[in-house]
C-alpha positions as CSV (number, residue, x, y, z in Angstrom):
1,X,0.0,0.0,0.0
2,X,2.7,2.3,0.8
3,X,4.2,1.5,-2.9
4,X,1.0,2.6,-4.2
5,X,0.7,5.9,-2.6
6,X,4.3,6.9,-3.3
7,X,3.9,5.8,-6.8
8,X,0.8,8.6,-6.6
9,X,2.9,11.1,-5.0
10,X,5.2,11.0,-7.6
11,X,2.9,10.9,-10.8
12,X,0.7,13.8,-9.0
13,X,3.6,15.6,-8.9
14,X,4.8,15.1,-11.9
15,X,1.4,16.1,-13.5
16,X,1.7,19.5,-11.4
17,X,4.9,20.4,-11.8
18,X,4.3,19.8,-16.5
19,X,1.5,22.5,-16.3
20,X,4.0,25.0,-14.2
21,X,7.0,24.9,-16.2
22,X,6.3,28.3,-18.0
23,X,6.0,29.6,-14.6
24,X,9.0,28.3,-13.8
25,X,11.0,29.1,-16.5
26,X,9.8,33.0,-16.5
27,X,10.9,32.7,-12.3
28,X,13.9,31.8,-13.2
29,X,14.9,33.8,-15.6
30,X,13.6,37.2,-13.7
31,X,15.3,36.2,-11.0
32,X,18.7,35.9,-12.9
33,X,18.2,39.2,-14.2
34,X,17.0,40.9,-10.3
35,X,20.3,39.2,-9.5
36,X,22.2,40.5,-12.5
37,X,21.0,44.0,-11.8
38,X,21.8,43.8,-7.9
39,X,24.9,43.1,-8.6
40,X,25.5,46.0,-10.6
41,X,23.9,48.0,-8.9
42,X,26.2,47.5,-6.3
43,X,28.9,47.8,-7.9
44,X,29.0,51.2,-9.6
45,X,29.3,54.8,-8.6
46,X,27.3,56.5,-11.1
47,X,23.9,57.9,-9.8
48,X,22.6,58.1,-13.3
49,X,23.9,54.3,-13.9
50,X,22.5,53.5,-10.7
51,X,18.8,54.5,-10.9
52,X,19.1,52.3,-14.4
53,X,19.8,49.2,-12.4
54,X,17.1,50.2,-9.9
55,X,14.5,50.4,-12.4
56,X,15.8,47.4,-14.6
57,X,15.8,45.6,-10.8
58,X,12.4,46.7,-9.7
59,X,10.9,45.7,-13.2
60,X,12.5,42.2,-12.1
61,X,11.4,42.0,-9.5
62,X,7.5,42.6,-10.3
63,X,8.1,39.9,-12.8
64,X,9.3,37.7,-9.9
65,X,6.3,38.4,-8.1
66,X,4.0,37.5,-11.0
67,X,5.8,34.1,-11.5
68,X,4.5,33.0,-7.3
69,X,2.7,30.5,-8.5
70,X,5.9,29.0,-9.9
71,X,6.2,27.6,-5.9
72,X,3.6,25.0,-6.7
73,X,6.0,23.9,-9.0
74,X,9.1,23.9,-6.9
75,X,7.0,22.0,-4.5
76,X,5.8,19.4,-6.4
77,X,9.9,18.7,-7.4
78,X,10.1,18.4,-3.8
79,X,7.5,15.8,-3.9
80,X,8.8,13.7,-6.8
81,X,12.0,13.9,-4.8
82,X,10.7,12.6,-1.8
83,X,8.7,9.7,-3.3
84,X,11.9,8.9,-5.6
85,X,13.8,8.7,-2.4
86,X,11.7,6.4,-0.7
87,X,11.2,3.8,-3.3
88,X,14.7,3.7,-3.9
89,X,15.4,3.1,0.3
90,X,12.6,0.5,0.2
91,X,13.9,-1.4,-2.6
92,X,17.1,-1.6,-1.0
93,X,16.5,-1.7,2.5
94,X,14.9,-5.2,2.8
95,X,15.7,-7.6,0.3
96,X,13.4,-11.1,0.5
97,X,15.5,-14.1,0.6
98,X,14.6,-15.8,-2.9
99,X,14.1,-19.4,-1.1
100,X,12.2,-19.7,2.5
101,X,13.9,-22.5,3.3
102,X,17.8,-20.9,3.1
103,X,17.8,-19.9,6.8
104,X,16.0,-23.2,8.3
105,X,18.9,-25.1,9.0
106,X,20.1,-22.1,11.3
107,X,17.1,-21.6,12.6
108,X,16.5,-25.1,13.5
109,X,19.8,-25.7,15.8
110,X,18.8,-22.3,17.0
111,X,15.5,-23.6,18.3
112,X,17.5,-27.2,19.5
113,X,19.9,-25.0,21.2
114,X,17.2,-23.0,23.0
115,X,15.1,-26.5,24.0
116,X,17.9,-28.7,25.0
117,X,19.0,-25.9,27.4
């Protein structure tokens, strides 16, 4: 059961996270350019060169703010992540002997052991 849900998880997510990848990309990319502008805004000392990174920033930046429901998207990554993570650990982490019967003899003197004592 706990296969199932994850498996859900994951193509629920995936489903969300198709129908906000325009959202993402335009995030992305006004956020390279807020940083881009930041950056040189920072760097110069001209007030006229200045207030054109300001303006190039704060147009960014409203772009940015347009993009929010880009976070959906960022979330359902998170949630193909997860659900990727835990199928792979549960695949892994307990691995069925392929015969029943390879452990009996130990298990037997085991038992023997435990009686005779």
């Amino acid at each position: 059961m706990k296969k199932i849900a994850l498996y859900l998880l994951g193509a629920v997510s995936l489903i969300i996270l198709l129908t906000q990848v325009g959202p993402l990309i335009g995030l992305i990319i006004s956020l390279a350019v807020l940083y881009f502008a930041f950056k040189k805004f920072t760097r110069t000392d001209s007030t006229g060169v200045k207030l054109f990174w300001g303006i190039i920033g704060i147009i960014a930046l409203c772009f940015s703010l347009g993009n929010v429901p880009a976070l959906i998207g960022v979330a359902a990554l998170a949630g193909i992540y997860v659900a990727y993570k835990a199928l792979k650990n549960d695949k892994t982490a307990d691995p069925q002997p392929k015969d029943p019967f390879d452990n009996f003899e130990k298990e037997w003197k085991e038992f023997a052991n435990k009686s005779s004592i």
